[in-house]
C-alpha positions in Angstrom: 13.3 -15.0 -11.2 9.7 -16.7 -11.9 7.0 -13.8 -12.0 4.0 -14.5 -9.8 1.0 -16.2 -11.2 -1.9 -13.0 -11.0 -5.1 -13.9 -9.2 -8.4 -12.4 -10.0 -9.8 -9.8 -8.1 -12.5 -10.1 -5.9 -15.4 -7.4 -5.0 -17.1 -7.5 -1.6 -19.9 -5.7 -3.1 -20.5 -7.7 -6.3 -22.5 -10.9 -6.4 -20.2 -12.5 -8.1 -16.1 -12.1 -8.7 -16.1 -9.8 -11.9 -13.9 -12.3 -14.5 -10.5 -11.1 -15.2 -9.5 -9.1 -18.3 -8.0 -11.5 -21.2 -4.7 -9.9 -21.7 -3.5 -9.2 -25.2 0.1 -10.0 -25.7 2.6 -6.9 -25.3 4.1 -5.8 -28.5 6.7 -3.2 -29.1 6.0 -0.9 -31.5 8.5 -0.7 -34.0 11.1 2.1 -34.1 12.7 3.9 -37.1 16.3 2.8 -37.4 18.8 5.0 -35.8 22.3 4.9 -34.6 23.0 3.6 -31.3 22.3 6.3 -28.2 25.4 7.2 -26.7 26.0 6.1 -23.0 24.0 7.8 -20.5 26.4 9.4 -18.4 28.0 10.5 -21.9 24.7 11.5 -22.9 24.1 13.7 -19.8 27.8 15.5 -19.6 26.7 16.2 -23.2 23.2 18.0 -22.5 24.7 19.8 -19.8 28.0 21.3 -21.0 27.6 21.4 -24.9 23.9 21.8 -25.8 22.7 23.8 -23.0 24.8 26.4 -22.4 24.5 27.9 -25.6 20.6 27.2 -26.1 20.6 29.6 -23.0 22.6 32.2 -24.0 20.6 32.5 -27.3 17.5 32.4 -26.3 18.3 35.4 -24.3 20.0 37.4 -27.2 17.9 36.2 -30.6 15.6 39.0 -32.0 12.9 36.7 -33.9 10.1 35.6 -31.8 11.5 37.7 -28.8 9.2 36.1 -26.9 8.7 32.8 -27.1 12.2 32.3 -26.9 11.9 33.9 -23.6 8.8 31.1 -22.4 11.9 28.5 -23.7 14.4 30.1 -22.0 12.6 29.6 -18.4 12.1 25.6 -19.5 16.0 25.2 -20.1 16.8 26.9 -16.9 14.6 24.3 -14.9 15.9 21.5 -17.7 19.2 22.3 -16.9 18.8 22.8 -12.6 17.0 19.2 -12.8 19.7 17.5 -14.5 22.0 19.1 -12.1 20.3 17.6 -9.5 20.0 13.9 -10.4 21.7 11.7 -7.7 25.2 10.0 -9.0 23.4 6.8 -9.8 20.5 7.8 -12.1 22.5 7.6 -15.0 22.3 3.5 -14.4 18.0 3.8 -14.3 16.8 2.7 -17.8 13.8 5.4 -17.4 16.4 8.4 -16.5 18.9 7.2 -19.6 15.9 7.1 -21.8 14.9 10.1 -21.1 18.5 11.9 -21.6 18.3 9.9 -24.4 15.7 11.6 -25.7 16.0 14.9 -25.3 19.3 15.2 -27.2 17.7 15.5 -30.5 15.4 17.3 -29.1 18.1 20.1 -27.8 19.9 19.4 -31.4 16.9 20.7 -33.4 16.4 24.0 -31.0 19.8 24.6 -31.8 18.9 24.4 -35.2 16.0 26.4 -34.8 18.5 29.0 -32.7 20.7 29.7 -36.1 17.3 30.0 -38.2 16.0 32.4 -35.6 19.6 34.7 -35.4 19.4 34.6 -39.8 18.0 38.0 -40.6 15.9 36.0 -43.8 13.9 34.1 -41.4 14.7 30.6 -43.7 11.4 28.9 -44.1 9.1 31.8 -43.3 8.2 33.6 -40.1 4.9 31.5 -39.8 6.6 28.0 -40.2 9.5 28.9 -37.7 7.0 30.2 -34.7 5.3 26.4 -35.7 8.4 24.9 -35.5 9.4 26.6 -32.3 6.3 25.7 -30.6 6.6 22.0 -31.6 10.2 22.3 -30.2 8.8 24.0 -26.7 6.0 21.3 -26.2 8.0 18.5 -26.6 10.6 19.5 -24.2 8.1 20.4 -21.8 6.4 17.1 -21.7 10.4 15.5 -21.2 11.0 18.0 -18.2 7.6 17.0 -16.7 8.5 13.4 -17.1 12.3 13.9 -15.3 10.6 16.5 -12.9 7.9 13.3 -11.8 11.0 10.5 -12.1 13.1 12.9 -9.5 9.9 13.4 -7.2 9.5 9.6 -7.5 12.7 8.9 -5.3 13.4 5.8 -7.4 17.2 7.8 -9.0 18.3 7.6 -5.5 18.2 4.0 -4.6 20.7 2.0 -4.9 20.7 -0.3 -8.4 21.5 -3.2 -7.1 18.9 -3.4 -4.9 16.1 -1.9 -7.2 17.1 -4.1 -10.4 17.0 -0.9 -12.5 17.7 -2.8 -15.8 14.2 -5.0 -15.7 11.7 -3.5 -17.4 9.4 -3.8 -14.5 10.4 -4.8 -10.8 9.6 -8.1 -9.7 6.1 -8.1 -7.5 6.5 -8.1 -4.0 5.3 -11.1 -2.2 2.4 -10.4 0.6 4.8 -10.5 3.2 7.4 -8.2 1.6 8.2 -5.2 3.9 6.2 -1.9 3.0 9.5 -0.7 2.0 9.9 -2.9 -0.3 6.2 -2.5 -1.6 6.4 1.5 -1.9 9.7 1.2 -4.1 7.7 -1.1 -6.1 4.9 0.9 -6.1 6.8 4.4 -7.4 8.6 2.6 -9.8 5.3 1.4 -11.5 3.5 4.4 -11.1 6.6 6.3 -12.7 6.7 3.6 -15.8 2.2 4.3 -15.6 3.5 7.8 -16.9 6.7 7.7 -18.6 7.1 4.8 -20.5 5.5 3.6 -24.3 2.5 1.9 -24.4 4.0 -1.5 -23.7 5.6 -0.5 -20.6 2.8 1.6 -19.2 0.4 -2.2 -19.8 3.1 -4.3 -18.4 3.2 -1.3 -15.3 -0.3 -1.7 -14.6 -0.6 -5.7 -14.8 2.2 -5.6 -12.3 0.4 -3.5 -10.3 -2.7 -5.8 -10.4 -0.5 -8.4 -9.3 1.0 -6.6 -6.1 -3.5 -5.7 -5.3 -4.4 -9.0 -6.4 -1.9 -11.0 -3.6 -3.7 -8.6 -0.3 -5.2 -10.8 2.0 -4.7 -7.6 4.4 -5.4 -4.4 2.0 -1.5 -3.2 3.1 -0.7 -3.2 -0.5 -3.8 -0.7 -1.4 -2.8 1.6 1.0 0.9 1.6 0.0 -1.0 2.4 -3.7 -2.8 4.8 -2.5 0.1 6.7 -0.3 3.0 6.3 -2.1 1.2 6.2 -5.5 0.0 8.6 -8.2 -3.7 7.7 -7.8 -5.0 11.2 -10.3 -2.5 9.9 -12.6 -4.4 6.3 -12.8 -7.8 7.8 -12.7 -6.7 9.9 -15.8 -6.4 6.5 -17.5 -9.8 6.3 -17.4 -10.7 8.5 -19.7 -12.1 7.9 -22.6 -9.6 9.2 -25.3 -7.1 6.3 -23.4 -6.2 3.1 -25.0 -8.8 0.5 -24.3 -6.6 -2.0 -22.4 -4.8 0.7 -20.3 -8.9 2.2 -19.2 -10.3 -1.5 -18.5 -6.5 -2.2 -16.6 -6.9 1.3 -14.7 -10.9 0.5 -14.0 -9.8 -2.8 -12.2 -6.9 -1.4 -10.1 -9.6 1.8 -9.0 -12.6 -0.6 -8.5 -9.7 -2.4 -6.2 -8.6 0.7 -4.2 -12.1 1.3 -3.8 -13.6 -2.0 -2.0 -10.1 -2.8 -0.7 -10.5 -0.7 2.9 -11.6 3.0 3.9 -8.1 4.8 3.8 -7.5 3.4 0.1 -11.3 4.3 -0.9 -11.1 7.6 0.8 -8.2 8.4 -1.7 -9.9 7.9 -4.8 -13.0 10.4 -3.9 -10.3 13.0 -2.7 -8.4 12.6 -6.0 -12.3 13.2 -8.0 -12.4 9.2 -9.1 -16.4 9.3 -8.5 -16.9 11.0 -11.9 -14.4 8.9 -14.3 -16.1 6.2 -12.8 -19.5 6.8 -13.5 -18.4 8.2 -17.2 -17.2 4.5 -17.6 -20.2 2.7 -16.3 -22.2 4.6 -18.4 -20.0 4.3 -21.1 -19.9 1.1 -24.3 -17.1 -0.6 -21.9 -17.0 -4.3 -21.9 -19.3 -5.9 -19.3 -16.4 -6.7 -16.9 -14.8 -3.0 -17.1 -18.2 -1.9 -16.4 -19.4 -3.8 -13.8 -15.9 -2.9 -11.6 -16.7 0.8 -12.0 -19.6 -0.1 -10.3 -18.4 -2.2 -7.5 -16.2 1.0 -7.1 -19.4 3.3 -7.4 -21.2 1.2 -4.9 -18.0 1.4 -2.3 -18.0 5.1 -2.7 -21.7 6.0 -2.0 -21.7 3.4 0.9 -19.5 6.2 2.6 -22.2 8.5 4.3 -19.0 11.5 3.7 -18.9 10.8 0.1 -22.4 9.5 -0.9 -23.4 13.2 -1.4 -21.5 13.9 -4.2 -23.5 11.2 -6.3 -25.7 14.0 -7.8 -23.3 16.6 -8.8 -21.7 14.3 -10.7 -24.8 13.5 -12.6 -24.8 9.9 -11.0 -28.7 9.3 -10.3 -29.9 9.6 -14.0 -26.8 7.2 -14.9 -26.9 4.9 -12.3 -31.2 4.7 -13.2 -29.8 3.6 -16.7 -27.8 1.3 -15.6 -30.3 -0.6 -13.9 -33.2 -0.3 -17.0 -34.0 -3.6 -18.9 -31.0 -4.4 -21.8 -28.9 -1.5 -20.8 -26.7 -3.8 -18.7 -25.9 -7.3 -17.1 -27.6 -8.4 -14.3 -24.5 -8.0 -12.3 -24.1 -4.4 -13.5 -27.9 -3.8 -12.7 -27.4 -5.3 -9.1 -24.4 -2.9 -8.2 -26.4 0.3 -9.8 -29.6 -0.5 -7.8 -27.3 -1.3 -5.0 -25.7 2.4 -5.6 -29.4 3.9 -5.7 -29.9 2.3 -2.1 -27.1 3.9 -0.7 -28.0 7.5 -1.7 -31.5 7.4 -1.4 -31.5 8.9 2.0 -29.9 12.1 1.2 -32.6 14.7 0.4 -31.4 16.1 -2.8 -30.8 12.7 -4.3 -34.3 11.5 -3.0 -36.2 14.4 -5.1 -34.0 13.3 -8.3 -34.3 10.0 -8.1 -38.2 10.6 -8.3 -37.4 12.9 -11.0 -35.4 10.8 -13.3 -38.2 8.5 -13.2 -36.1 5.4 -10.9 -39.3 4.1 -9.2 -40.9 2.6 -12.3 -37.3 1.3 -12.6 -37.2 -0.2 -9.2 -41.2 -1.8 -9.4 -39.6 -3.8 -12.6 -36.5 -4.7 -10.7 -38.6 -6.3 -7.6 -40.7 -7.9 -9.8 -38.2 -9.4 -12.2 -34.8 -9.3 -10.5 -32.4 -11.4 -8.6 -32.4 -11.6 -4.9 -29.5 -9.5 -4.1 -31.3 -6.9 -6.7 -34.6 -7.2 -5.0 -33.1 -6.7 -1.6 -31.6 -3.5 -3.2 -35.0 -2.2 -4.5 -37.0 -3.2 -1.6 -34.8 -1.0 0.4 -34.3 1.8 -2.0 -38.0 2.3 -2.0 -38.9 1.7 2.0 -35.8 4.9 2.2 -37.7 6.4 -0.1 -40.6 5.9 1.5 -39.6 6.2 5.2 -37.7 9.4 4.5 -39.7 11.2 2.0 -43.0 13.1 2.3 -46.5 12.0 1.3 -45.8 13.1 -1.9 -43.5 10.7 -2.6 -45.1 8.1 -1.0 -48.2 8.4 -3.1 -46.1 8.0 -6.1 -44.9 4.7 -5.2 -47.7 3.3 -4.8 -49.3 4.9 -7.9 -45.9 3.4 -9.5 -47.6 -0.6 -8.6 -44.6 -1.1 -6.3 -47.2 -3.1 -3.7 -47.7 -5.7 -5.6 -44.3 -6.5 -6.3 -43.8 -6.4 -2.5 -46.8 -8.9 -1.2 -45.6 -11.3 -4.4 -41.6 -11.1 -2.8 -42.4 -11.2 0.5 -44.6 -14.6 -0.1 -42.4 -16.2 -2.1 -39.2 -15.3 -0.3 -37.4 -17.7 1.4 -34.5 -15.4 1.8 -34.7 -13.5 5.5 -32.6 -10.5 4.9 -35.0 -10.1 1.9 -38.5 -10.4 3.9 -36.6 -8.1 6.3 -36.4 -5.6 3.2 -39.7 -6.0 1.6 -40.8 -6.0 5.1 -39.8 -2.6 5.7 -40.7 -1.3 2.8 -44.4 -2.4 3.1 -44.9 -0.9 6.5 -43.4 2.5 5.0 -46.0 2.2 2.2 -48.8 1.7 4.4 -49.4 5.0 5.9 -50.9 6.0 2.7 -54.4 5.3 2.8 -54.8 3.2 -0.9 -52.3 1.4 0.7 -53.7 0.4 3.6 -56.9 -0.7 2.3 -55.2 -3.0 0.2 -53.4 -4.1 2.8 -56.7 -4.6 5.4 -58.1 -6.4 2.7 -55.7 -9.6 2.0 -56.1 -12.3 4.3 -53.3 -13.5 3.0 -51.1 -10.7 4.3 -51.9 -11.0 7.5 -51.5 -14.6 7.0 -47.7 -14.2 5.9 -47.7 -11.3 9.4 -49.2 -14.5 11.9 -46.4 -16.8 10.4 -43.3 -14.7 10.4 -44.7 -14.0 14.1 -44.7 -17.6 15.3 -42.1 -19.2 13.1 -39.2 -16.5 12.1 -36.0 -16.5 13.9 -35.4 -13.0 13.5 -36.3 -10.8 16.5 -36.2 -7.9 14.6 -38.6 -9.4 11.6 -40.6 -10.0 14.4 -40.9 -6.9 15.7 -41.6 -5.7 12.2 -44.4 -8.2 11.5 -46.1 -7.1 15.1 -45.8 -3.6 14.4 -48.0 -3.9 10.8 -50.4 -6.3 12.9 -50.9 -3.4 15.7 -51.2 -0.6 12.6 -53.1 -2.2 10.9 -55.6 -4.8 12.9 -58.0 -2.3 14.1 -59.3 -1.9 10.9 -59.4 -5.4 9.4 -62.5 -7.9 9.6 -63.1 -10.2 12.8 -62.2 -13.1 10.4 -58.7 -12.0 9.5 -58.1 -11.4 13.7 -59.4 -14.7 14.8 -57.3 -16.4 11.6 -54.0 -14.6 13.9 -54.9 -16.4 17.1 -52.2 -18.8 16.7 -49.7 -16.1 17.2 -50.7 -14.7 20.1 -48.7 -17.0 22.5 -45.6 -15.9 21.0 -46.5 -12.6 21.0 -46.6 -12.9 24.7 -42.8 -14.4 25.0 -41.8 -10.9 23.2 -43.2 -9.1 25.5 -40.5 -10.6 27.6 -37.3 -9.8 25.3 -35.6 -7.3 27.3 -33.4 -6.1 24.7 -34.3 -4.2 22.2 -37.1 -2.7 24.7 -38.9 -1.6 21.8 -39.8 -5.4 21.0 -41.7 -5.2 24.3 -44.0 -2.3 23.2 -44.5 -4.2 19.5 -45.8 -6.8 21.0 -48.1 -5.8 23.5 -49.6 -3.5 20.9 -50.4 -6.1 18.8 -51.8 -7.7 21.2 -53.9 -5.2 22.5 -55.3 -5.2 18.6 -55.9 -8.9 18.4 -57.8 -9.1 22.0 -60.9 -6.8 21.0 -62.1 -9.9 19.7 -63.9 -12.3 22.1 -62.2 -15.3 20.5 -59.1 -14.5 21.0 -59.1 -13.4 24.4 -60.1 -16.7 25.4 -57.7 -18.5 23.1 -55.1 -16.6 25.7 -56.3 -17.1 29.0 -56.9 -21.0 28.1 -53.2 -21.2 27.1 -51.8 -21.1 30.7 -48.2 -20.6 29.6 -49.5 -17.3 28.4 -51.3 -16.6 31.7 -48.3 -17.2 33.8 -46.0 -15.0 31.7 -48.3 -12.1 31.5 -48.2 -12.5 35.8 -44.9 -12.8 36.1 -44.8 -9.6 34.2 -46.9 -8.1 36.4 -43.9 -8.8 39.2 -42.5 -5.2 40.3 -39.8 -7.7 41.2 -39.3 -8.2 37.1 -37.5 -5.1 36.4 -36.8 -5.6 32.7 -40.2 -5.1 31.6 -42.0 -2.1 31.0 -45.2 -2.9 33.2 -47.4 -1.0 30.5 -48.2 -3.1 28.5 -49.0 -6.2 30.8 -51.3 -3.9 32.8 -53.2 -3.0 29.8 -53.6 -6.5 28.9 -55.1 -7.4 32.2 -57.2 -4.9 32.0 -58.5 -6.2 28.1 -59.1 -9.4 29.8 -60.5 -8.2 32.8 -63.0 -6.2 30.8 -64.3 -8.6 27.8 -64.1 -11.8 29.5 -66.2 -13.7 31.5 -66.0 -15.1 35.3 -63.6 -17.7 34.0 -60.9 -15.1 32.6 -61.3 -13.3 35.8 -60.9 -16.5 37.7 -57.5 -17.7 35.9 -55.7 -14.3 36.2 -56.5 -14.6 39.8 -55.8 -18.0 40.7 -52.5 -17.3 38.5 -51.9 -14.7 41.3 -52.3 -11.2 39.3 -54.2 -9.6 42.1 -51.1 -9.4 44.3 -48.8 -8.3 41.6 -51.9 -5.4 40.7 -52.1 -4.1 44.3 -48.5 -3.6 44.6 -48.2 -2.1 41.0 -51.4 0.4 42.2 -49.8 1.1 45.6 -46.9 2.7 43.4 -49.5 4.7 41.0 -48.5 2.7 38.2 -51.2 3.9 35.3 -54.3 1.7 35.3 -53.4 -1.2 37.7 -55.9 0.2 39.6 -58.6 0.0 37.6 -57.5 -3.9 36.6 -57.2 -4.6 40.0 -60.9 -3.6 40.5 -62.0 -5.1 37.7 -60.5 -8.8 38.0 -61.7 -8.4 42.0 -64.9 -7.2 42.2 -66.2 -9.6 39.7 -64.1 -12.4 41.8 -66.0 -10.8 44.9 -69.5 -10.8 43.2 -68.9 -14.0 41.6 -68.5 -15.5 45.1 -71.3 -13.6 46.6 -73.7 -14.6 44.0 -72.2 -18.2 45.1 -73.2 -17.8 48.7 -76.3 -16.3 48.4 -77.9 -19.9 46.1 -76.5 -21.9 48.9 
């Protein structure tokens, strides 16, 4: 049948789709000349009723290396109980006939080594026949673990018509092949991973990149990761492993990874963090390397896993990673991606400080892509946000606020103004940080217009809160340049949800209206005036009455007859009494102020006439 073309893999985490391995062709290595095997099931009556039986009962009667012969004796008995066992039809599985097929000269030269053992002249030596022996032993170990793991597998015991048991590998199952039908394809490859040459175990794992490649759904990652051997494919990764069989293993782990939770959680339960970060860190190609850290990134997103980052000595790593040279930029992206997703956890915070990352991440806002920038930005505002004064004085000693005013002016990109955003406000309870801040117009400039023109409710929010921090304390040139965000600082006030938006807002605008100008730049906008009243309604339930009440009362208090004039005419006074009847906190005292000047104003009115 026509094998299906392979697609590449694709990353969710990774800017880009990491290109696929070229694959070198599969040779066969070539084998010494021998005569042909005999027939398995010939094979297999032979094992059991010629060569075993009296390997067992000399092992228990020879004098020489007393011993070790017993060790031996224990691996024949399980040899000998797990050929016993094999269903009727294994001896029709090419994996099962080779290894019978194999282990017959293996048995033949422990017989040999038997007769040596029972001659009283130790032929050869005492030293070179305990060698020997042990050469013996260890190689039928390794075939009894391989026939122990292809009788766990399952695969002897279906039948071999169905399972094709004389192709090398199994035809890949199609995406809408039953799971059945994916787990027996799954086993077999697995089994082949860890039996088979070197051939076999590459043409086992590009099969098995097939099967993840074709999973619109992520069914086939979490057949791979149920029915599969998932330590036995993150042992490939090691780095004694043939190259192709590490970058092959690297894709199919960086897939199991990004592919869905249940597949991810797998491969941090089977200890896949560490081989991972030994191969980003390692001379890999670019490609190999940047999967390990798509899979890096997937792990550490996982609050349950993220934790383990730092005992695997993953900060100082991933900070390498994202140094100039030491990487592509996609491979920088994913590391400083990884950083962001650890750099709440306490113990991580205090070593990535340590491991000197924020000099790292200064470079990376300033020089990076977007996606990489986004990363930083947000890797230092956790930092920042989460971390003590401390370590907030060391980012800004480490010039990381001038990389953040240059991003967030040039930026066209909202989800990275949202992150440079938030990492500024962080930054700006330390007090160097704040004067610079206070003293760029420009800044508040950038504030006024994400204010008025953003379509982000949340950068919004963001932008008022720095304005309400931080406008106390600028000059009353820089507040009267923000009048022109003031009317749209009042429609915020009436976003119910999320409430906090409500108390943003009116704080900022309780900042901007200690200056003269502005407070009559509001009441002469009488879209304004009529919002702020109908907040004043006790009938408007969604609004925390607050803040509307204190801004009545800023008005009330710094502006002149006119101001007092408007917000009654515009029917405050009403809205006041009702709000003061109910002891609602300083209605009152707006309500005296906005009408006893009204009453004076027309006394003094009355009195010239």
């Amino acid at each position: 049948m026509r094998r299906r073309r392979r697609r590449a893999l694709r990353f969710p985490h990774s800017s880009s789709s990491p290109p696929a391995l070229p694959l070198p062709p599969l040779m066969t290595p070539p084998r010494s000349p021998a005569a042909p095997p005999l027939a398995a099931v010939d094979a297999l009556a032979q094992i059991l009723h010629a060569l075993l039986p009296p390997l067992l009962l000399a092992a228990g009667s020879v004098k020489a290396l007393h011993s070790r012969w017993r060790a031996l004796q224990a691996t024949l008995l399980a040899l000998q109980s797990s050929l016993a066992s094999a269903p009727a039809a294994a001896a029709s599985h090419p994996l099962f006939a080779d290894l019978v097929a194999a282990l017959l000269p293996a048995l033949r030269s422990l017989h040999a080594l038997s007769d040596r053992c029972q001659d009283p002249g130790l032929p050869g030596g005492r030293l070179r026949l305990q060698s020997d022996l042990d050469m013996a032993a260890s190689s039928l170990s390794l075939l009894l673990h391989d026939l122990s793991l292809l009788l766990r597998s399952g695969l002897l015991s279906v039948d071999s018509a169905a399972s094709s048991p004389n192709a090398i590998v199994l035809q890949v199952p199609a995406s809408a092949a039953s799971r059945a039908d994916k787990s027996l394809f799954v086993r077999d490859a697995f089994a082949r991973l860890q039996i088979g040459a070197l051939d076999l175990k590459l043409k086992a794992l590009v099969s098995l990149l097939d099967l993840l490649g074709d999973d619109p759904t992520a069914e086939a990652a979490q057949v791979v990761a149920t029915d599969g051997d998932v330590a036995a494919l993150l042992r490939l990764l090691d780095a004694s492993s043939h190259s192709a069989l590490r970058d092959r293993a690297v894709t199919a782990v960086a897939h199991l990874a990004t592919a869905c939770a249940a597949s991810r959680r797998v491969v941090f339960d089977e200890g896949g963090l560490g081989p991972l970060l030994r191969v980003l860190d390692s001379g890999s190609a670019p490609a190999t390397r940047e999967r390990a850290a798509a899979a890096v990134v997937a792990i550490t997103a996982d609050a349950g896993s993220a934790w383990a980052l730092s005992a695997y000595g993953g900060v100082s790593i991933l900070v390498h990673a994202c140094r100039p040279g030491s990487g592509s930029p996609a491979v920088q992206a994913l590391a400083v991606a990884a950083l962001k997703n650890v750099a709440s956890i306490d113990d991580v915070r205090s070593a990535l400080v340590e491991e000197g990352s924020l000099p790292v991440l200064v470079d990376l806002l300033a020089s990076g892509t977007v996606g990489t920038q986004k990363s930083a930005a947000l890797c230092l505002w956790l930092l920042a946000s989460k971390g003590d004064h401390e370590i907030q004085s060391h980012i800004v000693q480490a010039g990381a606020l001038s990389p953040l005013l240059q991003a967030l002016h040039v930026a066209s990109d909202q989800d990275l103004q949202d992150s440079v955003l938030r990492a500024i406000h962080a930054l700006a309870l330390v007090p160097a940080a704040a004067r610079t801040l206070c003293s760029s117009p420009l800044f508040f400039a950038q504030l006024t217009d994400l204010i008025c023109r953003c379509s982000s409710i949340l950068l919004q929010q963001m932008a008022a809160d720095m304005v309400a921090d931080l406008a106390p304390t600028v000059s009353e040139d820089t507040k009267r340049c923000m009048a022109p965000c003031i009317g749209t600082l009042v429609k915020m006030m009436e976003v119910a949800k999320p409430a906090t938006v409500q108390e943003s807002a009116g704080r900022a605008l309780l900042a901007l209206l200690t200056l003269k100008s502005n407070r009559k730049v509001f009441v002469r906008d009488e879209k304004s005036v009529t919002r702020l009243v109908q907040m004043l309604d006790p009938r408007n339930e969604e609004i925390d009455k607050k803040y509307p009440v204190s801004i009545s009362l800023a008005l009330a208090m710094g502006g002149g007859n006119g101001t007092r004039r408007r917000l009654t005419d515009a029917g405050s006074c009403q809205h006041l009494q009702k709000l003061a009847d109910v002891e609602v906190p300083g209605a009152k005292k707006a309500l005296q102020r906005i009408s006893s000047n009204r009453l004076k104003s027309l006394l003094s009115i009355g009195w010239q006439n």
